[in-house]
C-alpha positions, 0 to 999 in steps of 0.5 A: 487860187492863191487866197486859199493856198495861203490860207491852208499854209496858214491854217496847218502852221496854226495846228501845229502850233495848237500840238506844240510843235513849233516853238519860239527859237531866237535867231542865234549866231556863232562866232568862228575865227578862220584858220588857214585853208578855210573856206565858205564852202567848208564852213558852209557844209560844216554848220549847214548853213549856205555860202549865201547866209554866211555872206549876208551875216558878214554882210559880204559881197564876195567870198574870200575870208581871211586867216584870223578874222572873226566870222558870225555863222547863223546857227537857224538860217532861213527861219528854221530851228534845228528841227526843220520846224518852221520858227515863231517868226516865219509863222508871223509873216505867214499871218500877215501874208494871209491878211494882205490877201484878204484885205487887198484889192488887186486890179489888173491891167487888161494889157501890161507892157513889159518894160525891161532895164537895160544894163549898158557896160562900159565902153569895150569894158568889162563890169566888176564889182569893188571886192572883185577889184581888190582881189585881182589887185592883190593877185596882181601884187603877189604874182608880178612883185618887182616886175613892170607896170606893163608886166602887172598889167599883163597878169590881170588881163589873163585872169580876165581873160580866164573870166571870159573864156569857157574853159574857166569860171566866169567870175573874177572871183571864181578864176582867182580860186579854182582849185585844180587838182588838189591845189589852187591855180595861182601860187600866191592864194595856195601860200598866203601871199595874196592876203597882202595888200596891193600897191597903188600901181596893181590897183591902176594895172586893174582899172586898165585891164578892165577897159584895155582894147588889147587882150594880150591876143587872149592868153589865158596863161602867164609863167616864169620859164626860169621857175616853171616845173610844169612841162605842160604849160611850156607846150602853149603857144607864146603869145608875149614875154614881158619880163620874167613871164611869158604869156601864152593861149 
C-alpha cells in the first residue's frame, strides 16, 4: 500500500515536471537586522516563514533575538518556491524515496517489543535548557539589581514557579515573554534592560533555584511596594519580604 502511494506521488511530480510546472528554485535567504520590539512571531508572519525555520536558519535553541543582530530569514522554507510549487530538490528526494521502496526488503518481527527511554530529571530539579539559563539569569540581574543573593534567588524561583503553575506558559521562555495586555509581564524585557548581561551571582541564583526544595511557598509574584502602581497585586497574599520585594501567591 505504501509502495503504490509513493509511486503515484512520484509519478504526479513527474508530470508536472514534463508541463514545466516545477522549476529549479536555489534555496535563498535574507539577511534582516532586528530593531527593537522584534520578534520571531512577527518576522515569522512577515516573511511567511515559521519560528521554527527562522531558528534552525540561526541555528537557534531558543526565541529571544536581539536589538542589531543580524538575522538569515529563509525566503523558500520546507522545499517550496514562491508559488507553492514543490522544488527540484524536494522532488529528488521523492525519487529516492521511491527507489528505497522498490529496492529494500522489510521483514517484520512477528512480535516487537516497545521499548520506551526514560528521561530521569534530577533530583527535586527541574530540566532547562542552557539558553533558558541565560534568559532567567539576565531577567534575574535586571529585576534584583543591588539586591541580596537570597533576593536574586527569590526572582528566579517565581518564574519557575510560573513555569509549573497552569495559570502561566510552561516554558522558561514562555514566562519570562508573556505579553499581558499590551505590554510584557516583566519591566526589564518591556525596556531593554534584560539584553544586559547577568552576573556571576544570577548565574549561581539560577542554578539554585532549579534544585531548591524551597519554592517560596509557591509565590507566582514578586513587586516593590514602594514602586508598585498596580492595586491588584497588593491584594495577593504575602508570603515573603526579602528586601525591597515582596513575594506573594
Amino acid at each position: 500500500m505504501k509502495k503504490s502511494y509513493v509511486k503515484s506521488l512520484f509519478m504526479m511530480l513527474t508530470a508536472m515536471f514534463a508541463l514545466g510546472s516545477v522549476q529549479s528554485v536555489a534555496v535563498a535567504e535574507t539577511k534582516y537586522k532586528v530593531i527593537k520590539g522584534d520578534t520571531l512571531g512577527q518576522l515569522s508572519k512577515q516573511y511567511g516563514v515559521t519560528i521554527a525555520d527562522i531558528m534552525d536558519e540561526n541555528n537557534r535553541t531558543d526565541e529571544w533575538i536581539y536589538e542589531g543582530e543580524t538575522l538569515r530569514i529563509p525566503e523558500k522554507p520546507n522545499g517550496r518556491d514562491t508559488d507553492g510549487l514543490i522544488s527540484e530538490s524536494k522532488v529528488a528526494e521523492e525519487e529516492k524515496a521511491v527507489k528505497a521502496v522498490e529496492t529494500e526488503e522489510v521483514s517484520q518481527p512477528a512480535e516487537v517489543e516497545e521499548v520506551k527511554a526514560e528521561t530521569q530529571p534530577a533530583p527535586e530539579g527541574m530540566a532547562i535548557s542552557q539558553g533558558e539559563k541565560d534568559l532567567l539569569a539576565r531577567l534575574v540581574e535586571a529585576e534584583a539589581k543591588g539586591e541580596s543573593y537570597e533576593g536574586k534567588l527569590g526572582v528566579a524561583i517565581v518564574v519557575l514557579n510560573r513555569v509549573e503553575s497552569q495559570q502561566f506558559p510552561n516554558s522558561v521562555n514562555g514566562v519570562i515573554m508573556e505579553v499581558v495586555g499590551t505590554s510584557y509581564a516583566f519591566s526589564p524585557v518591556q525596556n531593554g534592560s534584560i539584553n544586559k548581561p547577568a552576573s556571576d551571582e544570577a548565574h549561581r541564583a539560577v542554578e539554585e533555584a532549579l534544585m531548591r526544595k524551597d519554592r517560596l511557598n509557591d509565590s507566582i509574584y514578586f513587586y516593590n511596594p514602594d514602586t508598585a502602581t498596580d492595586d491588584w497585586i497588593r491584594s495577593r497574599q504575602v508570603v515573603k519580604t526579602i528586601g525591597n520585594h515582596v513575594f506573594a501567591k
